[in-house]
Structure formats: structure tokens, C-alpha cells
N, C-alpha and C positions, 0 to 999 in steps of 0.2 A: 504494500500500500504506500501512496505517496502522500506526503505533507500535506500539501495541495487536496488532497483527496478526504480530509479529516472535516467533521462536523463542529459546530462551534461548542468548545469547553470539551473537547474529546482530550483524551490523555495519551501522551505517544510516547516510544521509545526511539532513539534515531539508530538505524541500524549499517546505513551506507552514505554516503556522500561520493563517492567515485566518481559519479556523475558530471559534480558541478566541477567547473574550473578552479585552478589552484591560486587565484585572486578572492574568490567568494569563499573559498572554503579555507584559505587563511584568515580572513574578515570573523567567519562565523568561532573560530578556533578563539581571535584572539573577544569576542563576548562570550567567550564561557560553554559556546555550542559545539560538543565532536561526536562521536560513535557512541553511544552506551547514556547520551543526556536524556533527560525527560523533558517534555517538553506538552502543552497546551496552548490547544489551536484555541484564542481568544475571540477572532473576526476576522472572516475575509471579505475584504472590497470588493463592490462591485464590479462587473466586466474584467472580472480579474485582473484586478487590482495588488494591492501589496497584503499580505498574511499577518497577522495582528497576531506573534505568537508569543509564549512567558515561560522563564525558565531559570529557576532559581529564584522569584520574585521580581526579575525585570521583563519588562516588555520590549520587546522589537519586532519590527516592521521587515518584511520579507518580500521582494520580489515576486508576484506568482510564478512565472518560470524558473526562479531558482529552487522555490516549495515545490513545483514540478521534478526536483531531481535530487530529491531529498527525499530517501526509503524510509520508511518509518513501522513500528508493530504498537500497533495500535493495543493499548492495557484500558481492561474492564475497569 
């Protein structure tokens, strides 16, 4: 499942980033976001828009094509 893909206030695990480029996925690294984070999808924009997600108690704003290439397993 993708980032992109989660419901608003779902709870996720991040399981790959391979995907994205090694500028975003250093960006994501150096807020605290890599492999193994938790993560909740807070809001996504419309017309896909940017991803309102929190983690750790902060909130950031996500490209939807980058939450496009961001695996995630989704926790009950």
C-alpha cells in the first residue's frame, strides 16, 4: 500500500522509500522520517495536493507524488 493510498487518521508503518529520489528521501531522513517510522495520514489536499502527515508529534506537508512512492503497512 502507498502513502498516498491511506485514509485520513489511518496509522502507517513506512516500509520502503527506494522509490523516491535520493534529494527527497534525504529531506525526509533528515525530519525524522526513514524505514521502520510511524506515521498518520492527517489530510490530503485536494486534486492531489500535498499529504498532511505527523510523526512523532510534528506535522509535514508531502508532495502527493512523492506519498505516491512511499510503501507503507498500514497498522489497525
Amino acid at each position: 500500500m502507498l502513502l498516498s493510498e491511506l485514509k485520513k487518521g489511518e496509522l502507517a508503518k513506512i516500509i520502503d522509500l527506494s522509490i523516491l529520489s535520493e534529494a527527497v528521501k534525504r529531506r525526509l531522513l533528515d525530519l525524522g522520517i526513514s524505514e521502520g517510522s510511524l506515521v498518520r495520514l492527517q489530510c490530503t489536499m485536494p486534486f492531489k495536493g500535498p499529504c498532511m502527515i505527523e510523526n512523532c508529534g510534528q506535522s509535514l506537508g508531502i508532495r502527493f507524488h512523492d506519498a505516491s512512492g512511499i510503501k507503507v503497512e498500514k497498522i489497525c
